[in-house]
Every structure is written in C-alpha cells, then in structure tokens.
C-alpha positions in Angstrom: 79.9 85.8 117.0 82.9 87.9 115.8 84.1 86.5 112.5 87.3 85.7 111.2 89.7 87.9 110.7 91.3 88.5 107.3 93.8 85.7 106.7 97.2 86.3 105.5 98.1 84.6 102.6 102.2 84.2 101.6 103.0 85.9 97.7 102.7 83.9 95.1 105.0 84.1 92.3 103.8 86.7 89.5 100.4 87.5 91.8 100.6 90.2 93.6 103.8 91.2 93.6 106.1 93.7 91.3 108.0 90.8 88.4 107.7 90.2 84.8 104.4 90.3 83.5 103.6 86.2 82.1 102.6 86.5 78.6 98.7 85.0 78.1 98.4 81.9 77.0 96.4 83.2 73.7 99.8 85.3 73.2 101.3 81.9 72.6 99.2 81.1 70.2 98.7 84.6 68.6 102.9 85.0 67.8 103.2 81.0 66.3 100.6 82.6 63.9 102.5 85.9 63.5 106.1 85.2 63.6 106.7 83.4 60.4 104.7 86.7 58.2 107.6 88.9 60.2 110.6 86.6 59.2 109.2 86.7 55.7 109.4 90.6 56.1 113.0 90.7 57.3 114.0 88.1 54.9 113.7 90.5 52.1 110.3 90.0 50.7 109.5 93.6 48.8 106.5 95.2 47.8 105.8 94.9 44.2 103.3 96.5 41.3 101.3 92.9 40.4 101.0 93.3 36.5 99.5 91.2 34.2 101.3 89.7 31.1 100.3 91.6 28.3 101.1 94.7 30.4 104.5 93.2 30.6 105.0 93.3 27.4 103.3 96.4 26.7 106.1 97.9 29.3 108.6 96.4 27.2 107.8 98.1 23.6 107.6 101.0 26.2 111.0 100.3 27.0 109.8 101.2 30.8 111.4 97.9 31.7 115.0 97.8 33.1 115.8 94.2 34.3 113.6 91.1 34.5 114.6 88.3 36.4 112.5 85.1 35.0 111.5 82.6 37.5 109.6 79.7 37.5 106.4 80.3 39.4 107.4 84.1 39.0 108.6 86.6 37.0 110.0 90.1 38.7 111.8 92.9 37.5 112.0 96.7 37.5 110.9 100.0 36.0 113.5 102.7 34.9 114.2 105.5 37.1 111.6 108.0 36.0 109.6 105.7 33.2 107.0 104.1 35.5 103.5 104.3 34.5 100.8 106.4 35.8 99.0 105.4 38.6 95.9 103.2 38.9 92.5 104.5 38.5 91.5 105.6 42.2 94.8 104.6 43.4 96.4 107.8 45.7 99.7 106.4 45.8 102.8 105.6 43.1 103.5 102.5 41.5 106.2 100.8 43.2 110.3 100.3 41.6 109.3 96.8 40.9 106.7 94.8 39.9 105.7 90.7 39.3 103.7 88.9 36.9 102.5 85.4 36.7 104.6 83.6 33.8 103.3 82.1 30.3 104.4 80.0 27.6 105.7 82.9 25.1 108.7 81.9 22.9 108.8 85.9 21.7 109.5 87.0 25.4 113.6 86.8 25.3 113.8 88.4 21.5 112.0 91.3 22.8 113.9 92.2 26.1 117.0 91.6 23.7 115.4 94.0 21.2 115.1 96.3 23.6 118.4 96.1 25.5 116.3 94.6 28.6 118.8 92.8 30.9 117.5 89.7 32.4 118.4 86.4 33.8 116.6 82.9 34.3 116.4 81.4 37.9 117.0 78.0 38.5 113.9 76.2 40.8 115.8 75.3 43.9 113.7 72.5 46.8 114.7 75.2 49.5 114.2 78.2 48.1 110.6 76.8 47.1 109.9 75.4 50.5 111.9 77.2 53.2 109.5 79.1 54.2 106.6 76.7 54.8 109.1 74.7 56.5 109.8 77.7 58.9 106.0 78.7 59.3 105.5 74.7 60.6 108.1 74.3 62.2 108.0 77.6 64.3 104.0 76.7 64.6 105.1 73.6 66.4 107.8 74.9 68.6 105.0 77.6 70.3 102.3 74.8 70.4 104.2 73.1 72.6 105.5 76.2 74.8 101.4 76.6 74.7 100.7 73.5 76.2 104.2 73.7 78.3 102.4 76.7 80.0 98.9 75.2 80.3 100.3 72.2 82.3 102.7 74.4 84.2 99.8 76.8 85.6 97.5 73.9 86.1 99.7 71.9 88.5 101.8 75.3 89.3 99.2 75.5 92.6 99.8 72.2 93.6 103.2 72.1 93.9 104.7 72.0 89.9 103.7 71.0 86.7 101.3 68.1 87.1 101.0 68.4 90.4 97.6 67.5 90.4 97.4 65.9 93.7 98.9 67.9 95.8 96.9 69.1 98.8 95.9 73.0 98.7 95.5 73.3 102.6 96.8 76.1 104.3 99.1 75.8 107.3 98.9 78.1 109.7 100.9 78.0 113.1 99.4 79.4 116.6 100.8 82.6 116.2 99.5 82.9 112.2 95.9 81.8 113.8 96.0 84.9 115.5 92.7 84.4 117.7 91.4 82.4 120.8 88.5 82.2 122.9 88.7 85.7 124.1 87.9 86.5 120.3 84.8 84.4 120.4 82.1 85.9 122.1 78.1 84.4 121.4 79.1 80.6 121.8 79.5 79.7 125.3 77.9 76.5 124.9 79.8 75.6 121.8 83.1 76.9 123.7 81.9 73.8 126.5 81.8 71.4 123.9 85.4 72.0 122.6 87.7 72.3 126.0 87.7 68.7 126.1 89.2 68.5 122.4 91.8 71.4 123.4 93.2 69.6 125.8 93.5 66.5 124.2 95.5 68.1 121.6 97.4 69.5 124.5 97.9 66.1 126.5 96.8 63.3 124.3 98.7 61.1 126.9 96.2 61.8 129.1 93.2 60.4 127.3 95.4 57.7 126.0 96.5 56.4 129.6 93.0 55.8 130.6 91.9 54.0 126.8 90.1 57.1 125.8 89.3 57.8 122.3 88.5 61.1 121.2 86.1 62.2 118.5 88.3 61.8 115.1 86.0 64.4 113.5 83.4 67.5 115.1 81.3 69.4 113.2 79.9 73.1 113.1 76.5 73.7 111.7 74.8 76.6 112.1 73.6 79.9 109.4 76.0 82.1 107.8 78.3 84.6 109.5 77.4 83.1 112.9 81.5 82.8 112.9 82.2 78.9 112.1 85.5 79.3 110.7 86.8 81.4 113.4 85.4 79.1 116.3 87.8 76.5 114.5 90.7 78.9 114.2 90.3 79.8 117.9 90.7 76.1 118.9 93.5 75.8 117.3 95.0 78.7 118.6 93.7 77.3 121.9 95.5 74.2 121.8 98.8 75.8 120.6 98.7 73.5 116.9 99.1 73.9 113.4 95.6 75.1 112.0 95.3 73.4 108.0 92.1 74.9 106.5 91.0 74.0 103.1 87.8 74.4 101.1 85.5 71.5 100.3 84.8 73.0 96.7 89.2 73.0 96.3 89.6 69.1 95.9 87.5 68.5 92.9 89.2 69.3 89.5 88.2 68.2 86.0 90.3 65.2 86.3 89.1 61.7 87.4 91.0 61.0 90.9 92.6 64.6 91.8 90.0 65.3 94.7 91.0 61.9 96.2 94.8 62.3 95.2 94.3 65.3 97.2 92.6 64.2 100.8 95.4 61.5 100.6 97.8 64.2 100.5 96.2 66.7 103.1 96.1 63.4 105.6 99.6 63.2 105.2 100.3 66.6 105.6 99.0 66.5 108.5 100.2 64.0 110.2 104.2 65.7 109.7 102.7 67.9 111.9 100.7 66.6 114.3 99.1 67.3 116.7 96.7 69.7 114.8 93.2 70.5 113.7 92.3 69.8 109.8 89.4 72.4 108.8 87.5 71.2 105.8 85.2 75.1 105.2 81.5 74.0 103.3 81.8 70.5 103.7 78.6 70.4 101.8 80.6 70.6 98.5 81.9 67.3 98.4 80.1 65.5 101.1 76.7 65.6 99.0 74.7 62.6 99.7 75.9 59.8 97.4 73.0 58.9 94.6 71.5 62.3 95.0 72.7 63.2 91.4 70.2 64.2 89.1 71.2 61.1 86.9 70.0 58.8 90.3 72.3 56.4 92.2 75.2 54.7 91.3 77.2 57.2 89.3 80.8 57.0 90.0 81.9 60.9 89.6 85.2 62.9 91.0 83.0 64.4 93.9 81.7 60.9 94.7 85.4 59.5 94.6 86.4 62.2 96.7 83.7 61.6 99.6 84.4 58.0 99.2 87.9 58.9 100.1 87.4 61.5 102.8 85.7 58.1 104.9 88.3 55.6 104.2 91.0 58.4 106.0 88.7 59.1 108.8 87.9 55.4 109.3 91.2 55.1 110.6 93.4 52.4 108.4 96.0 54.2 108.9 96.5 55.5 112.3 96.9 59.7 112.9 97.8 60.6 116.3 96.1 63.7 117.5 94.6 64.9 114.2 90.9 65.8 114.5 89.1 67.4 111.3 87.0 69.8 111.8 84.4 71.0 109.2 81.5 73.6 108.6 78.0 73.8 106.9 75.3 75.7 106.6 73.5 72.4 105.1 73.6 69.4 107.2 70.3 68.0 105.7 72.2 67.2 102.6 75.0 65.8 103.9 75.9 61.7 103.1 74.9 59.6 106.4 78.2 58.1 106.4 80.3 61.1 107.2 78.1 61.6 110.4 77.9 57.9 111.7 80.3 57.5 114.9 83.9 57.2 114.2 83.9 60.1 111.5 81.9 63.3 112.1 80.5 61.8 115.4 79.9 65.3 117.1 78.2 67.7 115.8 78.0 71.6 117.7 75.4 74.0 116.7 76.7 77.8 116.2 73.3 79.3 116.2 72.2 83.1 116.1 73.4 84.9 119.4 70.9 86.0 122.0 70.6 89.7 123.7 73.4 88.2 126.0 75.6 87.3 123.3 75.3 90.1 121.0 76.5 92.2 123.8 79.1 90.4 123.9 80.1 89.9 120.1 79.8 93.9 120.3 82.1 94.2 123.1 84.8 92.4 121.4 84.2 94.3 117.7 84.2 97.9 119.1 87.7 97.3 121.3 89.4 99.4 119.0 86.1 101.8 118.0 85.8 104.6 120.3 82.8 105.1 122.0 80.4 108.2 123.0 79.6 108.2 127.0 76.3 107.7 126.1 76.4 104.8 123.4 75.3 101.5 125.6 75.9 98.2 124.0 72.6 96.5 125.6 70.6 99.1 123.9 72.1 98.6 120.5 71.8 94.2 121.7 68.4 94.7 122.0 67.7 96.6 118.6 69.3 93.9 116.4 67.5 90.5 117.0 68.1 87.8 114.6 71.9 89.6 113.8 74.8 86.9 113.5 78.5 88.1 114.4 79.0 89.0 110.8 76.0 91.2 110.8 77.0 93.1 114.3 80.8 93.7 112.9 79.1 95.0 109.9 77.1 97.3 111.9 80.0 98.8 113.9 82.2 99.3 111.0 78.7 101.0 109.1 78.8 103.2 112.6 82.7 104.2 112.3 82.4 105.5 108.8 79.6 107.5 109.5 81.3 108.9 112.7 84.3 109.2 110.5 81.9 111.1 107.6 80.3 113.3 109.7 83.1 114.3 111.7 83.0 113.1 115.0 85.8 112.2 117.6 83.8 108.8 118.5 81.0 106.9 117.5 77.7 108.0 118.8 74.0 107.3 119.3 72.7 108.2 116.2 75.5 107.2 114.5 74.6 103.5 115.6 70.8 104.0 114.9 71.6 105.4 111.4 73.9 102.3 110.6 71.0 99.6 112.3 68.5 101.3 109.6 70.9 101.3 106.9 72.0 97.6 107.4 68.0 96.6 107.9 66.0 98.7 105.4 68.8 99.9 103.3 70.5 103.5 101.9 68.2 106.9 102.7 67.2 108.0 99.3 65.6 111.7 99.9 66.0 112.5 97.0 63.5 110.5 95.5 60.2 112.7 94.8 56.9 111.0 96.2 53.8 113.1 95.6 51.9 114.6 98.6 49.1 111.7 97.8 51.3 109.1 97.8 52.9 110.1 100.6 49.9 110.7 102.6 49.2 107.0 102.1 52.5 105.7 102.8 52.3 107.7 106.1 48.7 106.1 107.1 50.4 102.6 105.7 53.0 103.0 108.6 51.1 103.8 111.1 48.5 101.0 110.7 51.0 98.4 111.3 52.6 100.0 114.4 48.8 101.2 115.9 47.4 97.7 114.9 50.5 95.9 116.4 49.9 98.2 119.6 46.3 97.6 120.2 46.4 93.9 119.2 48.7 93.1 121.9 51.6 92.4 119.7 54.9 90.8 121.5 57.1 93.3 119.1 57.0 96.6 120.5 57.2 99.3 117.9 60.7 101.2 117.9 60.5 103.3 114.9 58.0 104.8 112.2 59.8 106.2 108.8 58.1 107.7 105.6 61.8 108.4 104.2 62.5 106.2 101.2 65.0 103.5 101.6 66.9 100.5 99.7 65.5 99.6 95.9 61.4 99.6 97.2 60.7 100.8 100.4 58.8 104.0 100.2 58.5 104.0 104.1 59.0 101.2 107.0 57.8 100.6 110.3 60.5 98.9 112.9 59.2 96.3 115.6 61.2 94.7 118.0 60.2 92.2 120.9 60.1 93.4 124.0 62.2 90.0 124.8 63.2 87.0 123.2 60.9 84.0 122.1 61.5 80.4 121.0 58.1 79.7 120.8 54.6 81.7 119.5 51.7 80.8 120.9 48.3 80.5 118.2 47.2 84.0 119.4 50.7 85.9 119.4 50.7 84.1 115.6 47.0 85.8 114.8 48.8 89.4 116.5 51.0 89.1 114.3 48.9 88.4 111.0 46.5 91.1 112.0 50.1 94.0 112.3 51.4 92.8 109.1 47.9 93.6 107.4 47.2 96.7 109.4 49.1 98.6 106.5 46.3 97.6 103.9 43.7 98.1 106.4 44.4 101.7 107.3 44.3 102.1 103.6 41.2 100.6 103.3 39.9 103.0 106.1 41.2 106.2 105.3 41.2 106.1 101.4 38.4 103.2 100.8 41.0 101.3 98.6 43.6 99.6 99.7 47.1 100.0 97.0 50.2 98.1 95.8 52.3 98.8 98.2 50.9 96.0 100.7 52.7 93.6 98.4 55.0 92.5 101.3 53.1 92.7 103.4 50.5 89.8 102.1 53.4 88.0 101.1 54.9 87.1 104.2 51.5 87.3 105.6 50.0 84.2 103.2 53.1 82.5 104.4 52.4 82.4 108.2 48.9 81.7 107.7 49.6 78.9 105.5 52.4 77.7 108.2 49.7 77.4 110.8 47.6 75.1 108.7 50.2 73.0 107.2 53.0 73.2 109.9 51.7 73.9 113.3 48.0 72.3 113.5 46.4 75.7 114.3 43.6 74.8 112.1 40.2 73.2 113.6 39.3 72.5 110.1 41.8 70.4 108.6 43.1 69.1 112.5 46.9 68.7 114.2 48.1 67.3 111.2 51.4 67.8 109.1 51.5 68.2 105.7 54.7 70.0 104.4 56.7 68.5 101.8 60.1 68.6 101.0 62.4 69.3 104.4 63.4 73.1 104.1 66.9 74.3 105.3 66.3 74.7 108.5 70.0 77.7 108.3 69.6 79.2 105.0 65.6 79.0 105.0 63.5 78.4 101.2 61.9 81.0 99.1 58.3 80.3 97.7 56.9 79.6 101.9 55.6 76.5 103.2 55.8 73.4 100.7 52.6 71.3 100.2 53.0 67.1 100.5 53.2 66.1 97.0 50.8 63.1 98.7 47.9 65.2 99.4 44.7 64.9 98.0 43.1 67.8 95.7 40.4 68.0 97.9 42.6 68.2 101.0 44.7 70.7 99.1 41.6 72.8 98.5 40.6 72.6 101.9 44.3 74.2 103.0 43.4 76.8 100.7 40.4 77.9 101.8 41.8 77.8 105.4 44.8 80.0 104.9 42.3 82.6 102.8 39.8 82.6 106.0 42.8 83.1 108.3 43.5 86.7 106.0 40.2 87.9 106.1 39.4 87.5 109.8 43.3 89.2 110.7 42.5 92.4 108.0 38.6 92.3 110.0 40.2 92.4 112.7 43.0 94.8 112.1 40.4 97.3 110.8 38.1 96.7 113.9 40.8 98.6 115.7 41.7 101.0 113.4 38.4 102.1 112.9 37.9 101.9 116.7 40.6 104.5 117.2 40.5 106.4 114.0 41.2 109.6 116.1 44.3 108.8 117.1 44.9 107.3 113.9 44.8 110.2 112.1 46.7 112.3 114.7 49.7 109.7 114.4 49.5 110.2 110.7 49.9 114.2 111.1 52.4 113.8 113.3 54.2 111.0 111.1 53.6 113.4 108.2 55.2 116.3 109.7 58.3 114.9 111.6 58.8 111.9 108.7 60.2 109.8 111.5 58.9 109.0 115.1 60.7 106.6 117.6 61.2 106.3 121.4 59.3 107.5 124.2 57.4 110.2 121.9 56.1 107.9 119.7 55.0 105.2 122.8 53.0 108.3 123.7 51.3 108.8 120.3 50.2 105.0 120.1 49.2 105.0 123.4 47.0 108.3 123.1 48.9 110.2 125.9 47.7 114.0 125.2 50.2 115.9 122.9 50.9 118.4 125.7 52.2 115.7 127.4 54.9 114.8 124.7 56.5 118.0 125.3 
C-alpha cells in the first residue's frame, strides 16, 4: 500500500520562517548574572593598583602620592604624573594612575599627607552609596527570573493555544482538499476498502442510517505491520467522504502534568464536533491505550496515561452525543491494547491492513511509478513477484531507490537493471567492492552460496533461486544467495519446513565438503535455522517425540515479530525442556545430513557452479536455472 504523502503543516511563529531569532532560555538566565557586573562598569568603577598600607605610606615619604580620598571601607587616591613605582616582579604591564588600600587605625596618617602637601578629603558613609549596587544586582536578578519563567510558561502552553494552554487539543485539521488522497491512491487493500464504503457514506448521508435506526460503528480500527499504509487508508476515507480529517498522535496527549492528556481528548471531542461530520485519527494508539494495571509497579496506579485512556472511553461511550464523528485509530500492537477500548460501542471494528500479495504489489507499484518514467521493457509483475513480504512503504522505497540510480547513471527512464540494483540494495544492502577478500576466503564464500541455492534445488525447495552474489554488501554480508517462491504460501507443510532447514544449512555443508571444516560465516544461517526447528517442536507439533503439543510462552507480536525466536512456557518441566532441546538439535543434524547427502551426490556440478560463480561474481536468470539444473555449458550459450 502506497503511504502517505508528506503532510503540510501551516508556519509556526519563529520555526521555520525568516523573524527575530528568540533568545534561549539559558540567555535569560546568563544576562540576570551578567548585567549588574556591566552597570558597575559604566557606572564608573576604575581599575586601581591594590597596595597595602605600609606601601601607602612608604608612597607618601616618597611623595609619589598626589590626592587621597579616605573612605570608610576604602581608601583611594593617585600617583603623580611621572612618580609611579616600578612595576611588579613578573608583571609586563604599568601600574595604573590610581590605586586603593584597605584602611587602619593610624592617627599619624593626616600629619603626613599635610607634611607632605598631599591633598585629601574624608568621605562620609552614605546607606545608598554602600548598598545601591547589591540593590541593583537583586533586583535586576529578580526582574529576568521572572521573564525566565514568563518564557518557560509561554513556550509550554504556546503549542496549545497560549501560555497555559495546557489543554488544548494538538489535532490537525485538515479539509478534503488538504487530505489530498482517495481510494485511487490506495492500492493493496481491497478488502479493507469493502469494509469502509459503508462508513463513507454514512458520513455522506447520516440521514440515511438514521431513518431506518441504524447505528454506526462510533470507532474502527486499523492493525496491521509498519508501512503497510494505515494512516493513509484513514486520510483516503476522509477524502472519500468529503469531511474534515483531525489526526493526532497517541504519544501528543500525555504531558508531565497530572490531567493535560484528559484536558486534551475533552478538547479534541469538542473540536470535532464544530465540525462534524468528520473522521478523528488517533496515529499509535498503543501509546495511551496500554492495558490498564500492566505498569511495572502492578495494578491500580492512577498515572496521566491511565487518566487519559480512562478518558478516551468515557467520550466514546457516548454521554454526550457526536453526530457523525467516527475515530479512527492505528497500531501495530493490538495484543497490548486495554479490552475496554475494543468491546462494542468503542473500537467495535477492527480491519486488518496486512502485507500486499503479488496482486497488490502490482498495484501499489502502479500507483508509485505514475510520475516515474518507465523503460519498454521494465514489467511491474516481474518486479511484484521479486519482492515478497514488501509493504507499500517498502515498494515506494524501491522505486524512488530505482529513480536515483536512473537519475545517477544517466538514463532518460528507469530500467531493468536499474530496478534489480535498487531490490538488492534495499534487501542485502550497499555494494561495497571495494572491500578486499582474499582468494581463500573468497573461494569459500563462493562454495557457501552455491550450497544453499544447489541444496534448495535438489531438495525440492518451494523458493526458487533468483540470484547468486559473492560481491560484498551492507555491514556483514560477504556474499548472498536470493530465493524467491515460485508463488505465494500461507501455509508450510512439515516437509516444505525440513526443505527449507536442509537450504539454510547447505552453506555450512558445502563447506564441510569442499574444505572439511565448516567456518563463521554460517552464523545466520544456524540462527534462523535453530529458530525454525525449535518452532516445529514448540509451535507446530512436528515432533513425534514430544507430540501435538504447544508450549510457547509469552504471546509474540504477531506485526512487529520478537527477537531471541520461539519462547519456552515458563510452566514447563526441566525434563520436558531438555527433551525440546534434544529435539531441535536432532532436527539440525538430520537437515546438514541431508543437505550434504546432496551435495556430495552432485559434487560435480557443485564445483562447476562454484567456477562459474567465481568467475562471473553473480549468476541469476535462466543461465543460472541451467547451471543448477546441470544443462551442459554449451547449452548456456
């Protein structure tokens, strides 16, 4: 499925647009500090030479000294033109014209300036001369604390509508023509399409529906994996239905604050009933719609996402009545999700958006590569049938990876190769030639390859092999082999399962063959492999050993998958648990028996793949179906 478009969002004061700069609010801070030291500076405050007493007087009999002013907490005064002293030891600069010293109790002080025709004067303490400028420093300190704090509150609420704003609903109103999509722009989906008519055209004629007693579902929503195009199906039934489209996310109602999130679902109800009819679209429900008590303190905790939630289900309860508002929302996680919000009267419809078929993918490439010229000989079903498992985000990826590489190398349109080179970059990653690999190593890495795509071959594998590469790719891969399925499968039967075990270790097998050790790079390999195997014991029943039983624990995400594999029931028994293991190990060894069974069995045209592998660094298409298949190289020609 195609997803959505870029959405355009109106300027926002200061972002994003040419204005006066805001000062940080650190600066704030930072010039309440700095200020009063620069008033000081204008005010007059001097440099002077800091003396101590005796010097003073030492100055004096000197008669270096020509006017001290005496003072309190200070005295001051100032050198003759041309009688200051010499500098200080290790100083580099002059003294400067005046100097201060700290005063003492001396009776003999006045009789020696008058001895010495010293003019000078006494300074009366005055309260504000003492004090005016810690009263400045304060009170300037205050006034920019509270511009500080002026500023905090003002951005804070400034989203919401104003300082303080708190509650105000951040959804996005977009009319029909801002929407900018419809169902010709969703292409993957036609049974979800189905499923929303009837909510198009009650937005369209609620009368209708209402004639006849008819209730329609308050609240539908779309599960399905990533970039299967959620958000976009909601756009495109609101641009469907000719009404306002309010999207907001599910993490944008909790703040800090006890009672903003709820504050804030009041407010978007509201919103959108000054405008019904129209669709509300709450994007990763999931973030407030956890289920209540699932907290790692346990149940009963009464938090701002719990508030929240508890507020969502009063609104879409129905107390007070909305006339042709129906929320819509979107997760990837519907496992986690509170049982209240799904009962009947809220979420009471749910439509799966699920991974597009062949069918679909050609379809979702159809409506991405409208404005992408094509080569003549560039067919969309061949480029459907190379990307299984690929959601909408994933294909329009794919074509835009295509159109820069046209674009790179030239070309007036997007061609073959320019599609095949985009399908290996989005799968197995960037080329990297210029890594070096050593003529051993790469002699492995080529008989690696080709024992998972002869293995896969002569084991019957459903996933025909498309493409063999020793060129380096992504972070890892020093080579890859490409399989697809020669068509689509919702189910795997025990033996395709075992086909597929013995092709995933046909790698380490042909290692084990040609160079009588097998190396690290089957890491993956046995990963992924130890995962299916221990699926079929724990998951599927394919074991006669431990029986049609299920013992997986914890409920994986059936969209966004688990990393570790299959979980073990934390109820089983160490014996049972030992039993599993010894199952999944027996299941590896017969697959790599088996896998090097064949290889062995064929080692001559294992080795001539190899060569050819070696020489070409990648095979794909009808010449390598010939190698596999042993057709006589003459024949390839």
């Amino acid at each position: 499925m195609a997803p959505s478009p870029p959405e355009t969002k109106p300027p926002k004061g200061g972002e994003g647009e040419a204005g006066p700069r805001r000062i940080p609010l650190i600066g704030f801070l930072l010039l309440a500090l700095a200020l009063p030291v620069v008033l000081q500076s204008l005010a007059g405050f001097r440099t002077k030479d800091p003396i101590r007493y005796d010097e003073l007087i030492h100055y004096v009999d000197e008669d270096r000294v020509d006017w001290v002013q005496l003072g309190e907490r200070e005295i001051v005064g100032a050198y003759k033109t041309g009688r200051k002293p010499a500098r200080r030891a290790g100083s580099h600069q002059d003294r400067p014209d005046h100097f201060a010293t700290a005063p003492v109790k001396d009776d003999s002080l006045v009789p020696l300036l008058q001895a010495h025709h010293v003019a000078f004067r006494a300074v009366l303490p005055s309260a504000f001369s003492e004090q005016w400028g810690w009263i400045l420093y304060f009170g300037i300190s205050v006034l920019f604390m509270i511009m500080l704090f002026g500023g905090m509150f003002k951005r804070m609420g400034g989203a919401a509508g104003g300082a303080l704003a708190f509650g105000k609903s951040r959804g996005k109103v977009a009319t029909p023509e801002e929407a900018g999509v419809d169902f010709d722009d969703v292409a993957g989906a036609e049974e979800a399409k189905q499923e929303l008519l009837e909510i198009i055209e009650f937005l369209k004629t609620p009368e209708k529906f209402k004639r006849l007693g008819a209730k329609i579902p308050k609240g539908v929503l779309l599960v399905g994996p990533p970039g299967t195009g959620k958000t976009l199906m909601a756009r495109a039934v609101a641009g469907e239905a000719k009404v306002p489209f309010i999207s907001i996310s599910g993490s944008e109602f909790v703040e800090m604050f006890v009672g903003v999130g709820a504050a804030r679902v009041r407010d978007l109800f509201e919103q959108a009933a000054k405008v019904a009819p129209a669709i509300v679209f709450i994007d990763e429900l999931d973030a407030i719609g956890r289920s209540r008590g699932a907290t790692a303190l346990g149940g009963g905790t009464n938090e701002e996402r719990e508030q929240t939630l508890n507020q969502l289900l009063v609104e879409m309860d129905g107390f007070q009545p909305r006339k042709a508002v129906i929320i819509m929302a979107a997760t990837n996680r519907p496992e986690i999700l509170d049982q209240a919000l799904l009962r009947p009267g809220r979420f009471d419809r749910q439509i799966v958006i699920d991974r597009p078929d062949r069918r679909g993918r050609k379809a979702i490439l159809a409506v991405h590569t409208r404005g992408v010229p094509l080569g003549p000989e560039l067919s969309l079903e061949e480029i459907a049938i190379r990307t299984p498992g690929f959601a909408g985000a994933d294909l329009a990826n794919l074509v835009n990876e295509a159109a820069l590489l046209a674009a790179r190398h030239g070309h007036d349109f997007v061609t073959t190769e320019d599609i095949s080179s985009a399908v290996d970059r989005v799968v197995a990653g960037l080329e990297r030639r210029s890594r070096v690999i050593n003529p051993e190593e790469r002699r492995r890495v080529a008989f690696h390859e080709v024992g998972h795509a002869l293995v896969g071959t002569l084991a019957g594998s459903d996933d025909r092999v498309h493409k063999i590469s020793i060129v380096p790719r992504g972070v890892g891969a020093l080579g890859y082999t490409m399989q697809l399925p020669a068509e689509e499968h919702f189910l795997m039967t025990e033996e395709a399962i075992q086909n597929k075990l013995a092709s995933l270790l046909g790698g380490r097998a042909a290692e084990e063959v040609v160079f009588g050790q097998p190396s690290s790079g089957a890491q993956d390999d046995l990963r992924k492999a130890t995962d299916i195997a221990r699926a079929m014991v724990t998951e599927f029943g394919m074991s006669d050993t431990v029986g049609p039983v299920s013992l997986s624990g914890d409920r994986r995400n059936i969209f966004l998958g688990s990393d570790g594999g299959p979980r073990l029931s934390p109820e089983m028994s160490p014996s049972l648990a030992e039993t599993v293991d010894k199952e999944v190990a027996r299941l590896l060894r017969e697959a790599l028996a088996r896998a090097k069974e064949l290889l062995l069995a064929h080692r001559e045209r294992l080795d001539h793949v190899a060569e050819e592998l070696l020489q070409a660094e990648v095979l794909e298409g009808e010449r390598l179906d010939a190698l596999l298949h042993g057709v006589d190289r003459d024949a390839l020609d």
